[in-house]
C-alpha positions, 0 to 999 in steps of 0.5 A, spaced: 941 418 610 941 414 616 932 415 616 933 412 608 937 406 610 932 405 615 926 405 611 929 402 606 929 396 610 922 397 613 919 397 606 922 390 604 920 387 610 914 389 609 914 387 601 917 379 605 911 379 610 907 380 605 909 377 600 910 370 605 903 372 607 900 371 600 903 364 598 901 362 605 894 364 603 894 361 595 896 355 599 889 354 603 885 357 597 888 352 593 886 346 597 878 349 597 878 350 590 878 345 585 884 346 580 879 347 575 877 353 578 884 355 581 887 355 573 882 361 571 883 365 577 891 364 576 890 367 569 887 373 572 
């Protein structure tokens, strides 16, 4: 049990980061694409 909980954790620290990571990522994208461009790509 205690190998699950600890798993558990691990896991949703890794889907944080990288879902922190992605944003943070996004961000710098966004300021090199045009917002033209960057609608498209958000539709995929």
């Amino acid at each position: 049990m205690e190998l699950f909980i600890i798993f558990c954790i691990a896991f949703g620290g890794f889907v944080f980061g990288y879902q922190v990571g992605r944003n943070s990522l996004k961000k710098k994208v966004k300021n090199f694409v045009p917002k033209t461009q960057w609608k498209e790509a958000d539709l995929e």
